[in-house]
Biopython code that builds the backbone (N, CA, C, O; Angstrom):
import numpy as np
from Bio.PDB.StructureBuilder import StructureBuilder

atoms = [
    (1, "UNK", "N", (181.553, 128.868, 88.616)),
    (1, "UNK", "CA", (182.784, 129.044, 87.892)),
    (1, "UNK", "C", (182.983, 130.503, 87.505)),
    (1, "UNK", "O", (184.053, 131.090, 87.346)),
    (2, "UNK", "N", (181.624, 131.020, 87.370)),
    (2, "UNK", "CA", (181.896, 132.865, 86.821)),
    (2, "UNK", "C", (182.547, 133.871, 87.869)),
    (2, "UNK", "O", (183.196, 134.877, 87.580)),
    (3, "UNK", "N", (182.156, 133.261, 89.525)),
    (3, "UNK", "CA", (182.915, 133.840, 90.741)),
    (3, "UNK", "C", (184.229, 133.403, 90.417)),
    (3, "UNK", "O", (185.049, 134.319, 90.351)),
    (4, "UNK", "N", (184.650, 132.274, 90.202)),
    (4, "UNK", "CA", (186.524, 132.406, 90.203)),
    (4, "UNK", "C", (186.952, 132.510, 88.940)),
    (4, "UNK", "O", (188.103, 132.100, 88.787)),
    (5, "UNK", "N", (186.256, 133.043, 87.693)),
    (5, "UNK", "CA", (186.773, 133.648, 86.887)),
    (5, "UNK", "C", (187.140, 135.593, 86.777)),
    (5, "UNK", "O", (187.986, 136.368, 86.330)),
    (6, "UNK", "N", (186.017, 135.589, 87.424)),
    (6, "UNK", "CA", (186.120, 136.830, 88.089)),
    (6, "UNK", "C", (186.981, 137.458, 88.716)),
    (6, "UNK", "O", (187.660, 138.347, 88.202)),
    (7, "UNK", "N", (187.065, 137.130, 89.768)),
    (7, "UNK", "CA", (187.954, 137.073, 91.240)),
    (7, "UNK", "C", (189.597, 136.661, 90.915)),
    (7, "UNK", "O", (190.447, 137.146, 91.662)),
    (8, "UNK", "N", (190.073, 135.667, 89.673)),
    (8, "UNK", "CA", (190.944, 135.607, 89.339)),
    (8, "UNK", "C", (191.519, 136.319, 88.670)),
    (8, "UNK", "O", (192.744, 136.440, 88.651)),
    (9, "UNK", "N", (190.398, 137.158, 87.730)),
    (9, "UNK", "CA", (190.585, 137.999, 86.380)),
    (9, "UNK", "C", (190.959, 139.298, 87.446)),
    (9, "UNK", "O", (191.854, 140.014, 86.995)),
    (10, "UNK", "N", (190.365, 139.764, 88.928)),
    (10, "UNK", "CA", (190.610, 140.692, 89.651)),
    (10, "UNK", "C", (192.218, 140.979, 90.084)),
    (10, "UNK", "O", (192.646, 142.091, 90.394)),
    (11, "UNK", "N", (193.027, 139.725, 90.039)),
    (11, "UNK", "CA", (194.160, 139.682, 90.510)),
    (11, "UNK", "C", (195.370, 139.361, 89.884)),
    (11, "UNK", "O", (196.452, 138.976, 90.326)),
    (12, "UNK", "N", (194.770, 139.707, 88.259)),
    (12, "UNK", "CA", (195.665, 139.717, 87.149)),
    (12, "UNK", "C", (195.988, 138.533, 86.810)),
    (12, "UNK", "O", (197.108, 138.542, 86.300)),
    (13, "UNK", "N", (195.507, 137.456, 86.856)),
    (13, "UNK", "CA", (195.732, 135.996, 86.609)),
    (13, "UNK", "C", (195.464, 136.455, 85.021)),
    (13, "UNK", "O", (194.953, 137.445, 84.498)),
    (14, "UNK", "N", (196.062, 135.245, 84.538)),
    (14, "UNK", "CA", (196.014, 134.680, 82.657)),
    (14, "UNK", "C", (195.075, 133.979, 82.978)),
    (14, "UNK", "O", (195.398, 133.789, 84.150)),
    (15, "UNK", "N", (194.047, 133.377, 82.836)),
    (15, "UNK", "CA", (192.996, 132.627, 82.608)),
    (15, "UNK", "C", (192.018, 132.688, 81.284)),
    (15, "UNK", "O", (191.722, 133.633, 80.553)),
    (16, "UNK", "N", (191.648, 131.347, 81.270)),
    (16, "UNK", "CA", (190.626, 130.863, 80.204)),
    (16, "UNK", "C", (189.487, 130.298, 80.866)),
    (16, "UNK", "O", (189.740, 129.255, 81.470)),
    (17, "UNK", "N", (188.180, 130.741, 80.923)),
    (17, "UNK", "CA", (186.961, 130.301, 81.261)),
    (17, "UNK", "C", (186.764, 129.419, 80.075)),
    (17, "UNK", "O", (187.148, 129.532, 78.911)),
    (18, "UNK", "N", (185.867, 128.263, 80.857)),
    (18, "UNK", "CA", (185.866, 127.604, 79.955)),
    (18, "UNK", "C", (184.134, 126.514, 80.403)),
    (18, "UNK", "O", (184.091, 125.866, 81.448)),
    (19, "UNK", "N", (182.764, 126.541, 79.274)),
    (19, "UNK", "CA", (182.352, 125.949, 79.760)),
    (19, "UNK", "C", (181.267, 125.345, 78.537)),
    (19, "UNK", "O", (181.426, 125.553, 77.334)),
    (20, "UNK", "N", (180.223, 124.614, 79.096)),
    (20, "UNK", "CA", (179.633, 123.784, 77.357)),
    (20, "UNK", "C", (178.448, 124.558, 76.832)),
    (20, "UNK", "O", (178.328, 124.932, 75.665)),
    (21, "UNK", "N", (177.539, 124.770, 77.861)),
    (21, "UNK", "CA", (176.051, 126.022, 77.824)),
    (21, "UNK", "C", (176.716, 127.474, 77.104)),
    (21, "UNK", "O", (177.505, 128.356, 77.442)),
    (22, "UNK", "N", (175.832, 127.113, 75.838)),
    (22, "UNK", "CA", (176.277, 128.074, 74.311)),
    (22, "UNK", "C", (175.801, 129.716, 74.933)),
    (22, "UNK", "O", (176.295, 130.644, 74.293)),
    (23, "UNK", "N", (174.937, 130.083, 76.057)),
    (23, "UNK", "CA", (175.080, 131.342, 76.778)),
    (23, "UNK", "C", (175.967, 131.655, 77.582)),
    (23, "UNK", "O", (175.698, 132.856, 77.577)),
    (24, "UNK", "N", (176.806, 131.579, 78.275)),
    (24, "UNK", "CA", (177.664, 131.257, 79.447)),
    (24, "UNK", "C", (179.205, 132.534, 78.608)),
    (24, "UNK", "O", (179.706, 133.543, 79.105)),
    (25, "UNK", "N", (179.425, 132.015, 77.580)),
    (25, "UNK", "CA", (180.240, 133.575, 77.072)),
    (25, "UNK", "C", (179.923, 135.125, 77.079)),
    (25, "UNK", "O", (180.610, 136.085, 77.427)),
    (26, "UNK", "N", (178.201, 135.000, 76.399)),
    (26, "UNK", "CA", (177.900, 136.318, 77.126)),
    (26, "UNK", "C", (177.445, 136.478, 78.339)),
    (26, "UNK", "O", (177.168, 137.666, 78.505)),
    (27, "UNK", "N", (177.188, 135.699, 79.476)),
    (27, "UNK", "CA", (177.052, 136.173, 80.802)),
    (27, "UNK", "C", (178.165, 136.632, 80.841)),
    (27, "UNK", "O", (178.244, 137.855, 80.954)),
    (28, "UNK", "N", (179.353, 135.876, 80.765)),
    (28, "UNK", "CA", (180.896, 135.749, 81.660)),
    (28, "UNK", "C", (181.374, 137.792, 81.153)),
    (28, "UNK", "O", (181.895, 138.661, 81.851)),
    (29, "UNK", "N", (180.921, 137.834, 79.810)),
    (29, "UNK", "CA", (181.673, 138.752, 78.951)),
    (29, "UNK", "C", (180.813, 140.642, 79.738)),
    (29, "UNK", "O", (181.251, 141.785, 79.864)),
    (30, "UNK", "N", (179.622, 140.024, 80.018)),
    (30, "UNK", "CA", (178.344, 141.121, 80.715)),
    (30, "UNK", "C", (179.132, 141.001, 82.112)),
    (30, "UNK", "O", (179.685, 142.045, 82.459)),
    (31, "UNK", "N", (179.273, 139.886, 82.977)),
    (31, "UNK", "CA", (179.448, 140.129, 84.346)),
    (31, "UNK", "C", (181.120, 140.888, 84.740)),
    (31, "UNK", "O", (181.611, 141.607, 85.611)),
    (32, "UNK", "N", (181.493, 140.264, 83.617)),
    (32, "UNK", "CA", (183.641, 141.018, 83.330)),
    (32, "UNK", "C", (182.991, 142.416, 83.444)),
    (32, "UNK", "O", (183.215, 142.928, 84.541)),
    (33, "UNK", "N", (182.113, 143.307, 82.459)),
    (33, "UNK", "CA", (182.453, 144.420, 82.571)),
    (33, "UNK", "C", (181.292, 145.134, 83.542)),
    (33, "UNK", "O", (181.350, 146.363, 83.514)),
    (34, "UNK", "N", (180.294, 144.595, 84.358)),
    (34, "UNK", "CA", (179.736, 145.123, 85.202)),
    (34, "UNK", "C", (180.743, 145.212, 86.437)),
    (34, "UNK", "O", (180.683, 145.935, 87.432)),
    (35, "UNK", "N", (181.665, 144.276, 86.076)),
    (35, "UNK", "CA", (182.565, 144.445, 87.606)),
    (35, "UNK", "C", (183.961, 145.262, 87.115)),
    (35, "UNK", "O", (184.959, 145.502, 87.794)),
    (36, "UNK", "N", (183.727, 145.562, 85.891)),
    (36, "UNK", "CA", (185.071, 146.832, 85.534)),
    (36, "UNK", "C", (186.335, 146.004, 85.291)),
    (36, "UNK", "O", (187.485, 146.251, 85.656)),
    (37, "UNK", "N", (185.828, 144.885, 84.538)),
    (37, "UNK", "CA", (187.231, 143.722, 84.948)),
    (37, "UNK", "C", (187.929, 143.679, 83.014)),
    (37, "UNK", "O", (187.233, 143.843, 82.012)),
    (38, "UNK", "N", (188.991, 143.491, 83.040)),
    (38, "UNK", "CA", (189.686, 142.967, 81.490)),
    (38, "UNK", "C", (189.306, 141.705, 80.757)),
    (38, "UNK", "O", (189.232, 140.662, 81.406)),
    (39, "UNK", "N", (189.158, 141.706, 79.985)),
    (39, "UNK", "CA", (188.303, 140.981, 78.855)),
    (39, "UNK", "C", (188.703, 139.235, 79.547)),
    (39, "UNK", "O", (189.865, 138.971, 79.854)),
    (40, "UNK", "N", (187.772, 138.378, 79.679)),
    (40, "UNK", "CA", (188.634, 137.087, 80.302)),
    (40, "UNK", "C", (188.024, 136.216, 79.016)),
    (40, "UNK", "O", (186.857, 136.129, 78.635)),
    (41, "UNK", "N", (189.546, 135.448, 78.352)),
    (41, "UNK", "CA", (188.978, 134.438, 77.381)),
    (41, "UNK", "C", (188.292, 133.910, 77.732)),
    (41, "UNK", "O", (188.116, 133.971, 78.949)),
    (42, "UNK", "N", (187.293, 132.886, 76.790)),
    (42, "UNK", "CA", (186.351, 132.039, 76.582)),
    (42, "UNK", "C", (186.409, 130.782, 76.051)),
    (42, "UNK", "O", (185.903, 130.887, 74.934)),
    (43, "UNK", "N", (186.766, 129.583, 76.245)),
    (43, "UNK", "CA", (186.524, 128.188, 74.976)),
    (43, "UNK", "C", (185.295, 127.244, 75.894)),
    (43, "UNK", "O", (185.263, 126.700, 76.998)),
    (44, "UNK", "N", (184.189, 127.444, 74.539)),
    (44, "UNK", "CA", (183.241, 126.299, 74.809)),
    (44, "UNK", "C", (183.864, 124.618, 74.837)),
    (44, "UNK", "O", (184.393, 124.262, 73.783)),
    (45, "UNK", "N", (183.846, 124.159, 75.347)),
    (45, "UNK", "CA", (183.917, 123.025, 75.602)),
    (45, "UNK", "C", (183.093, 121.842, 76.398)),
    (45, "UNK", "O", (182.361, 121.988, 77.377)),
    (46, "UNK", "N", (183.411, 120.676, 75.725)),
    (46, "UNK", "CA", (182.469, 119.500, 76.829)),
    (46, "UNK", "C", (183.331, 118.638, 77.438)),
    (46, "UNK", "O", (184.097, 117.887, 76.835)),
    (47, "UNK", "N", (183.213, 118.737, 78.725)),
    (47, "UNK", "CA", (184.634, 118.298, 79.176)),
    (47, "UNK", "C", (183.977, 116.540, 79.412)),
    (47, "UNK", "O", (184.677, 115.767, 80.066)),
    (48, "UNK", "N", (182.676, 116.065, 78.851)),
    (48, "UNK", "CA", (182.420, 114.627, 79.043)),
    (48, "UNK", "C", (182.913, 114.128, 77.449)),
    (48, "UNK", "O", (182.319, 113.307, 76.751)),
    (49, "UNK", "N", (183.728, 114.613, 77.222)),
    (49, "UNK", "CA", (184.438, 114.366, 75.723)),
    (49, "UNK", "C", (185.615, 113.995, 76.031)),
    (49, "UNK", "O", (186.330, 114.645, 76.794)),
    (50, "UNK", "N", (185.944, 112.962, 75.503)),
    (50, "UNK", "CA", (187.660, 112.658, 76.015)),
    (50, "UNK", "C", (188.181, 112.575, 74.586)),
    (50, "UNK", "O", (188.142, 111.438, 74.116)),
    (51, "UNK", "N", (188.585, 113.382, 73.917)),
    (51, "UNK", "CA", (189.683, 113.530, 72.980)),
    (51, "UNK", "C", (190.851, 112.701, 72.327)),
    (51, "UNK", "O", (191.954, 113.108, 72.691)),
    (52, "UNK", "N", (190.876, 111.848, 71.626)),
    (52, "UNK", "CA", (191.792, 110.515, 71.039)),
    (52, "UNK", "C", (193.108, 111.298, 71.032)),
    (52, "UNK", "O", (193.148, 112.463, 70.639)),
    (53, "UNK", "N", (194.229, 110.606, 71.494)),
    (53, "UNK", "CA", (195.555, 111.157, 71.098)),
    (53, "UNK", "C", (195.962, 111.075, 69.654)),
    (53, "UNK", "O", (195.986, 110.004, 69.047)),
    (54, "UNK", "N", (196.206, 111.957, 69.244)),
    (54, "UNK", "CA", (196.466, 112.143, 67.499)),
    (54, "UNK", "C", (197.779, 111.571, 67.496)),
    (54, "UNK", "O", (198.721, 112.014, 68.153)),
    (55, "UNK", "N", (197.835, 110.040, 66.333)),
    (55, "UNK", "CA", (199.002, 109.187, 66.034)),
    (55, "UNK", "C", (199.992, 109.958, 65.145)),
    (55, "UNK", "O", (199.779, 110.810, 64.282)),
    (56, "UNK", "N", (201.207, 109.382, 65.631)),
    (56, "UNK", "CA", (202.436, 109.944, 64.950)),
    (56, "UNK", "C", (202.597, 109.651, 63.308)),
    (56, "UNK", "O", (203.575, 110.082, 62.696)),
]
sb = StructureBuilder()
sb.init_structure("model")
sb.init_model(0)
sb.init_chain("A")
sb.init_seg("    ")
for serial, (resi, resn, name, xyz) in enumerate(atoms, 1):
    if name == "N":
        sb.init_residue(resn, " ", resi, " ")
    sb.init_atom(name, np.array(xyz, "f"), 0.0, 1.0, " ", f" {name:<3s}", serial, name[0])
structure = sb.get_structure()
């Protein structure tokens, strides 16, 4: 996922990386600027979480 955050962040995309392993922000944030790239958001998340729709 850090290659097509990368590679996306290369071609001016809006993107949000997004992943659950509590290290994975500072790789993403170290590998952005070893490759000279603009800051790419971050949200930890667990995507084996399914989220209740909040009642009206």
């Amino acid at each position: 996922m850090a290659l097509s955050s990368l590679l996306l962040n290369a071609r001016q995309a809006d993107i949000t990386a997004t992943d659950y392993h509590p290290e994975v922000e500072h790789f993403l944030a170290r590998n952005t600027l070893l490759n000279q790239g603009k800051s790419i958001a971050f949200e930890r998340a667990d995507w084996a979480v399914v989220e209740k729709p909040k009642s009206a």
